[in-house]
C-alpha positions as CSV (number, residue, x, y, z in Angstrom):
1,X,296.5,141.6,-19.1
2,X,293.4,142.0,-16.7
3,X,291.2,142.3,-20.0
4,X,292.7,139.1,-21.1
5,X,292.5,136.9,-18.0
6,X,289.0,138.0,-17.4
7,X,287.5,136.8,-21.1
8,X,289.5,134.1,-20.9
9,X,287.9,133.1,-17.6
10,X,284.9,133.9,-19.5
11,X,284.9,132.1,-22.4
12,X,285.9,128.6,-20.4
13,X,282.4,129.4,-18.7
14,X,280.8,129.9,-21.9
15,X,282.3,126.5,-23.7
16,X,282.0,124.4,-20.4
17,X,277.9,125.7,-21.2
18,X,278.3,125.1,-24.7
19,X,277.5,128.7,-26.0
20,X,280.5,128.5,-28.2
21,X,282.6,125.4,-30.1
22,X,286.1,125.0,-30.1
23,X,286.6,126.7,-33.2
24,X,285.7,129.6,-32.0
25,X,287.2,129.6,-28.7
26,X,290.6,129.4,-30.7
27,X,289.5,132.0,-33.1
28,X,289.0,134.3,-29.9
29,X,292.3,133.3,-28.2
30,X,294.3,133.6,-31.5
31,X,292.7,137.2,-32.0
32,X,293.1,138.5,-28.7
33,X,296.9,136.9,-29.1
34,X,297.3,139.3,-32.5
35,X,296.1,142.8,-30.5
36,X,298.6,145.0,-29.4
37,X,298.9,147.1,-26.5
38,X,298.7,150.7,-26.7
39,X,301.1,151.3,-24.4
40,X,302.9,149.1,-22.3
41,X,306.6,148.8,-20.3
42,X,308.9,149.5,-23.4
43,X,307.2,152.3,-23.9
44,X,307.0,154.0,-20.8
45,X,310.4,153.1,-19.8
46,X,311.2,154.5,-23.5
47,X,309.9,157.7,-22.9
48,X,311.7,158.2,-19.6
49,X,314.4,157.4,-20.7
50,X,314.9,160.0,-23.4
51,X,313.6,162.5,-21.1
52,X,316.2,161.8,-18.9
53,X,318.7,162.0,-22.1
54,X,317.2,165.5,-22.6
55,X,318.3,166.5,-18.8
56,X,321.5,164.7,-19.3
57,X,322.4,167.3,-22.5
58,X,321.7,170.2,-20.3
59,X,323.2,169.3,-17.1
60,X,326.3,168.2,-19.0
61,X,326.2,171.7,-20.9
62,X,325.4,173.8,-18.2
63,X,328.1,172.3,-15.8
64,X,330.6,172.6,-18.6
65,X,329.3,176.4,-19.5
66,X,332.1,178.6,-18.0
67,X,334.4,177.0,-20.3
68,X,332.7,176.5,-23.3
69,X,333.2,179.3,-26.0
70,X,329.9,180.4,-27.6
71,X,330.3,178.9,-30.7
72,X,331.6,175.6,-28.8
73,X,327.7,175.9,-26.5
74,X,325.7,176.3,-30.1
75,X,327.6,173.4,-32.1
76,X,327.2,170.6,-29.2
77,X,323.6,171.9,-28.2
78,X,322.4,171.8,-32.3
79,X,324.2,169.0,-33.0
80,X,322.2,166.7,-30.1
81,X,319.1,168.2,-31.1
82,X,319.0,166.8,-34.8
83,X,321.0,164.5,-34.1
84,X,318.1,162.7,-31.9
85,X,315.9,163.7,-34.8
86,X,318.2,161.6,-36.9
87,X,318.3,158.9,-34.9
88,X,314.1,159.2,-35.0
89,X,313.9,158.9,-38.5
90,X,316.6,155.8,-38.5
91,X,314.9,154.0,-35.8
92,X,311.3,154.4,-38.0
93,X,312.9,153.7,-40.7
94,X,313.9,150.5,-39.3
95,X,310.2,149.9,-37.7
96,X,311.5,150.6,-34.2
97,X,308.5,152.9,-33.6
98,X,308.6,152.8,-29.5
99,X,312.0,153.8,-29.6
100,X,312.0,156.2,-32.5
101,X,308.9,158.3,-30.6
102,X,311.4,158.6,-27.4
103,X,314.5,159.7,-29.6
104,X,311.4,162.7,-30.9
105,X,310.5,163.2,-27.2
106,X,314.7,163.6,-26.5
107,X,314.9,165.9,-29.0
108,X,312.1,168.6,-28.1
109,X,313.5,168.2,-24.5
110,X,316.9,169.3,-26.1
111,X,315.3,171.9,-27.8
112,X,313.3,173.3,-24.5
113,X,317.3,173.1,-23.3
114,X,318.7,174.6,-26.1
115,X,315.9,177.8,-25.3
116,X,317.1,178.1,-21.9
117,X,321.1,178.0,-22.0
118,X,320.9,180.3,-25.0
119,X,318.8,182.9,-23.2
120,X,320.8,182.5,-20.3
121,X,323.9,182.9,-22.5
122,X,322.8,186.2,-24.2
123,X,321.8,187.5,-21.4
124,X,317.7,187.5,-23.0
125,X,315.0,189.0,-20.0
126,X,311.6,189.4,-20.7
127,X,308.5,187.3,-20.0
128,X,309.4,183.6,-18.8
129,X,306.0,182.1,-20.3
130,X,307.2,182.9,-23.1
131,X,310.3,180.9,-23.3
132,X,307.6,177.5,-22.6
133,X,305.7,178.7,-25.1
134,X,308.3,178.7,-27.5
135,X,309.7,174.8,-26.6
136,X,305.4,174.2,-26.5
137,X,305.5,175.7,-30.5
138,X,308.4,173.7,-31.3
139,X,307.2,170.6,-29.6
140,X,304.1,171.1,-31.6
141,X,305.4,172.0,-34.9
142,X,307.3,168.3,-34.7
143,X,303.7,166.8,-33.9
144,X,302.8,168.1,-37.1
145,X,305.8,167.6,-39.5
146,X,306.0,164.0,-38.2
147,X,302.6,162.8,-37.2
148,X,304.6,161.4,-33.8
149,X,301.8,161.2,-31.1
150,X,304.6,161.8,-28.4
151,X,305.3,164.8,-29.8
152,X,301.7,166.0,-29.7
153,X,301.9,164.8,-26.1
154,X,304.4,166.6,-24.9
155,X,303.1,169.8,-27.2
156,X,300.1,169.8,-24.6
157,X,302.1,168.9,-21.5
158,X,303.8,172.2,-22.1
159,X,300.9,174.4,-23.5
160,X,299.1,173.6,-20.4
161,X,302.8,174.2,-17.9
162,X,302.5,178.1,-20.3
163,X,298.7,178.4,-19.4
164,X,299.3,178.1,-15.9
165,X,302.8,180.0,-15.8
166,X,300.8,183.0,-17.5
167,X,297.8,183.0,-15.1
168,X,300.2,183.1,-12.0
169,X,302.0,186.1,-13.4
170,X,298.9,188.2,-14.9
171,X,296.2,186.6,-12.7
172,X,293.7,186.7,-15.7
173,X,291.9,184.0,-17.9
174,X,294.6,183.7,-20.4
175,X,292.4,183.7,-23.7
176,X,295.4,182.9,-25.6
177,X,295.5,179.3,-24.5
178,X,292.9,178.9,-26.5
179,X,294.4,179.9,-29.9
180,X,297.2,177.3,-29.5
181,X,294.7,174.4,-28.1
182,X,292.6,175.1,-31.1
183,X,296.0,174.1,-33.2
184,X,296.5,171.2,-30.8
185,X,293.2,170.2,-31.6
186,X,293.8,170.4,-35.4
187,X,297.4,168.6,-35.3
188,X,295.3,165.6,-33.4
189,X,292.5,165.3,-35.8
190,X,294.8,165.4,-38.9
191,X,296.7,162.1,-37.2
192,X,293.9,160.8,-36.3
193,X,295.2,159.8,-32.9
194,X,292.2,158.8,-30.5
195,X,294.5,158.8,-27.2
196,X,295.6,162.6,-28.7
197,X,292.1,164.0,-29.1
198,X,291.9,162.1,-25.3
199,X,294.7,164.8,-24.1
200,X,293.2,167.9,-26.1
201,X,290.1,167.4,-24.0
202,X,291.8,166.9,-20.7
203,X,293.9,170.0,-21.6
204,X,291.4,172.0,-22.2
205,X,289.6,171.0,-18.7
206,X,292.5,171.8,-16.8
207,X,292.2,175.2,-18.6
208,X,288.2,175.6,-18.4
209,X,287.9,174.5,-14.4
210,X,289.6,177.3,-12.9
211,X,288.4,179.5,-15.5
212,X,286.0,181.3,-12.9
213,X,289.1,182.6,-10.6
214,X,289.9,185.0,-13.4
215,X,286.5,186.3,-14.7
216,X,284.0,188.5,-12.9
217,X,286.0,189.1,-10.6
218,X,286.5,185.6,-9.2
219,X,283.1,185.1,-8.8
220,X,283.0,183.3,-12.6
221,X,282.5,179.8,-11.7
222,X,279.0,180.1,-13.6
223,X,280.6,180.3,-16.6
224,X,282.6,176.8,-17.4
225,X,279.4,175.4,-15.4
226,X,277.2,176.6,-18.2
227,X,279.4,175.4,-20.5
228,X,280.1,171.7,-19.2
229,X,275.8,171.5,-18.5
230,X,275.3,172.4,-22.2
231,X,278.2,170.5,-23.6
232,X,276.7,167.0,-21.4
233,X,273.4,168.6,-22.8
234,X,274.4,168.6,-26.1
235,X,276.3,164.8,-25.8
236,X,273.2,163.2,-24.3
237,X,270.5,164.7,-26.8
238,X,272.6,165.5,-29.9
239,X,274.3,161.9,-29.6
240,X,273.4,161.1,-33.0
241,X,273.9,164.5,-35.3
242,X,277.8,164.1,-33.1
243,X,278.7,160.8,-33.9
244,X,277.7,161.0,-37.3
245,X,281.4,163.2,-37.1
246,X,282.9,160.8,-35.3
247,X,282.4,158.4,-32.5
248,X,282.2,161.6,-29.5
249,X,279.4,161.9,-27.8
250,X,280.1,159.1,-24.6
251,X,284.0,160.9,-23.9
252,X,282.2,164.2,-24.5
253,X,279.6,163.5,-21.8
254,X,281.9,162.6,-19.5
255,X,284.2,165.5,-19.4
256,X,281.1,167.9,-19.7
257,X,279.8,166.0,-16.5
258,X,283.3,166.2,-15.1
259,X,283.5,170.0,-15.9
260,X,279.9,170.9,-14.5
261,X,280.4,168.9,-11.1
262,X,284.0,170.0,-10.6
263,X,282.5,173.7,-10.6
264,X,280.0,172.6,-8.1
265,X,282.6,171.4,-6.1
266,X,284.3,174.5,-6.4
267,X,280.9,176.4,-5.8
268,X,280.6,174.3,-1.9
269,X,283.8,174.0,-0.9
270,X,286.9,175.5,-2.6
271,X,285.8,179.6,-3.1
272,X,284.1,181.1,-0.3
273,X,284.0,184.4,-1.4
274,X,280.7,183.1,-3.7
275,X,279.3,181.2,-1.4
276,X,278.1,182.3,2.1
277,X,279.5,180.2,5.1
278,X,277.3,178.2,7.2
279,X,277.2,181.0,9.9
280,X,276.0,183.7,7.7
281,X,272.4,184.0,6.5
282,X,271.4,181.7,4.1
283,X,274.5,179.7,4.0
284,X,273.3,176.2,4.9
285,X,270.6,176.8,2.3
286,X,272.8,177.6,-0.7
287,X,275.1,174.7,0.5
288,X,272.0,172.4,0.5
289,X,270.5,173.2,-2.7
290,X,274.3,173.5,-4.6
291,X,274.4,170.0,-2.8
292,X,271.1,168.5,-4.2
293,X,272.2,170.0,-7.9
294,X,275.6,168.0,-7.2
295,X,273.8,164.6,-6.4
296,X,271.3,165.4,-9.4
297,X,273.8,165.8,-11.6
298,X,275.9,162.6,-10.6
299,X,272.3,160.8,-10.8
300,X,271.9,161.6,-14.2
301,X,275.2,160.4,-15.7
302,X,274.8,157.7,-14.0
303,X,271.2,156.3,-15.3
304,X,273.0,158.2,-19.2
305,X,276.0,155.7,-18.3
306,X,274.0,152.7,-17.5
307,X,271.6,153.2,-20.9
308,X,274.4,153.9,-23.2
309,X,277.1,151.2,-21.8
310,X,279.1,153.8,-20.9
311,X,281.5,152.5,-17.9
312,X,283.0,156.2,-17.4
313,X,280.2,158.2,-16.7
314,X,279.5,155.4,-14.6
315,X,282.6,155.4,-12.5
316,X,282.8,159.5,-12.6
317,X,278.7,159.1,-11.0
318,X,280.2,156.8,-8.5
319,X,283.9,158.7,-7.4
320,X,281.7,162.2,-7.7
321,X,279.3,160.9,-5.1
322,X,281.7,159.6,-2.6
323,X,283.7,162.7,-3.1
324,X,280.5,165.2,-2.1
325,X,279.0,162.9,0.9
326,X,282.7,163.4,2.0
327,X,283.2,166.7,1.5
328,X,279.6,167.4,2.7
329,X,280.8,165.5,5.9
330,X,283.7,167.3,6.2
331,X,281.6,170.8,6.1
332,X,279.1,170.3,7.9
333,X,280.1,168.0,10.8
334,X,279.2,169.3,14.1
335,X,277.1,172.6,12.8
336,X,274.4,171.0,10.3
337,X,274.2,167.3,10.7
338,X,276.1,165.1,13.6
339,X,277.8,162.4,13.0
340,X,274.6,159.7,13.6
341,X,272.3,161.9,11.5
342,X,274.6,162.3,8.6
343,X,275.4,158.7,8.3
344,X,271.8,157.9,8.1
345,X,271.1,160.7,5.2
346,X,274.2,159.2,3.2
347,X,272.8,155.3,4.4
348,X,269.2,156.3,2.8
349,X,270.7,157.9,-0.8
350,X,273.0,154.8,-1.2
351,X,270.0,152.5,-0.4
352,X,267.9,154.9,-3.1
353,X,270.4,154.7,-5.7
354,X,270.8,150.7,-5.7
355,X,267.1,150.9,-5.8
356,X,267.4,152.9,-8.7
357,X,270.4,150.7,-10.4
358,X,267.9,147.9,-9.4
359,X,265.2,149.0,-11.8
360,X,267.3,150.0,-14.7
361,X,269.5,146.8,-14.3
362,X,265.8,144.6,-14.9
363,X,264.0,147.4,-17.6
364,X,267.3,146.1,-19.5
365,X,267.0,142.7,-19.1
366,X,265.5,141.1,-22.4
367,X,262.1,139.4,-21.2
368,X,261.8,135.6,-20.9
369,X,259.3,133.9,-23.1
């Protein structure tokens, strides 16, 4: 709707200054009129609606467990789970597609149900990842068998809720996460879902950042920043060999850059066990220089996001910036900088990067003959 009200805004500027006819101001308005949103109200309140059906199922069993016989708990428990996958397959079949996508989501939260009661009921111990693996598999597995993206959604909600559960047990990396984003990754590509392939790479972040907790002792944070420098490398430089795949290289440079400055971040503020404090010797050194890579770094995407068109590496330079001048502030107040100096440092880069956006704003300009 914003998109909308600001083109129509523009294109009464741009008939009113006869840059286009009538013609094809209604051409516009009747092809902005055919788009569809990707996802809008229905959906949402679809989707929340059949997860709350899948927490309805298993508070209804589970309050009703005691006097339920076994066979009573498996009939009512496998009988809701296909029968929302029936009721998927009707609601398709009739072109409902928001609603048959929530009746999939129901379903694979009756099944993570199903996983629990029946462990509970058998009286199953042993690792509790596992059973979230198990509903992530399953979740998955109907991502696959019926190309739903909702599916492959909630597949990487709940490989990512496993990663996490497994690190807080084991306190290690947790390699295997990576076997079961790799099939993520392929289930994505084969439906060709560009919001999907979105969600693989923001799973795999939320994997990579803290990455450096659990190598090397906890002193790995080196690593994933390697990784996100040479992936943004490798975006930037290699745009053209990557896009010949597919159109990659502008999200890929953007989670790189988000990768390489969250472990920065991480470098300054979060884990002081790398990083010397203030007090000790060195410290206000390493903060500085870590500090100067930060700002370099934001920089950089910024002048890539300008010359490519590219409005998030743009916005990540711009919400990456004020996050470090405040976290610098934050740090340092009252032992490096006061409060007058500091504002003055932060006043001088700000005035040096519009200076900077000036000159790249008029080297694009096409020159007036």
């Amino acid at each position: 709707m914003w998109y909308r009200a600001r083109v129509e805004r523009d294109l009464r500027r741009w008939r009113e200054a006869g840059f286009i006819t009538d013609a094809g101001l209604d051409g516009i308005r009747n092809e902005l009129g055919q788009r569809k949103s990707g996802f809008g109200a229905a959906q949402a309140f679809a989707m929340l609606g059949a997860v709350l059906f899948g927490f309805a199922i298993m508070s209804f069993v589970a309050a009703n467990w005691e006097g339920m016989s076994k066979l009573m708990r498996l009939v009512i428990l496998f009988v809701t789970l296909w029968g929302c996958y029936a009721a998927a397959a009707a609601l398709f079949a009739r072109k409902h597609e928001i609603f048959g996508q929530a009746a999939i989501v129901g379903g694979i939260a009756v099944y993570g149900a199903s996983i629990m009661l029946i462990a509970q009921m058998y009286h199953m111990d042993g690792n509790p990842p596992d059973a979230v693996l198990m509903w992530a598999l399953g979740a998955l597995l109907t991502a696959f068998l019926t190309r739903s993206g909702a599916a492959l959604a909630s597949a990487l909600v709940l490989g990512v809720v496993w990663s996490v559960y497994e690190r807080s047990i084991t306190d290690a990396a947790h390699l295997g996460f990576l076997a079961f984003w790799l099939a993520a990754f392929g289930v994505a590509m084969d439906q060709k879902w560009r919001p999907g392939l979105h969600l693989v790479a923001i799973s795999l972040i939320i994997w990579l950042v803290p990455l450096g907790f659990f190598i090397l002792g906890g002193h790995g944070h080196w690593v994933p920043l390697a990784i996100g420098l040479a992936a943004a490398a490798a975006a930037s430089f290699g745009a053209k060999a990557l896009d010949n795949v597919g159109p990659i290289s502008p999200a890929l440079f953007v989670y790189a850059v988000g990768i390489a400055f969250a472990e920065l971040f991480v470098l300054q503020f979060i884990d002081e066990r790398v990083m010397p404090t203030l007090s000790q010797p060195g410290g206000i050194m390493a903060l500085v220089m870590l500090a100067i890579v930060s700002l370099a770094l934001l920089l950089a995407a910024m002048a890539w996001g300008v010359q490519h068109d590219n409005t998030g590496a743009v916005w990540l330079a711009y919400a990456g910036f004020a996050l470090e001048i405040f976290s610098l502030y934050v740090k340092t107040f009252g032992s490096l900088l006061n409060t007058s100096l500091f504002f003055l440092v932060a006043a001088l880069i700000v005035t040096g990067l519009a200076w900077f956006a000036y000159r790249l704003h008029n080297r694009n300009l096409p020159a007036v003959s």
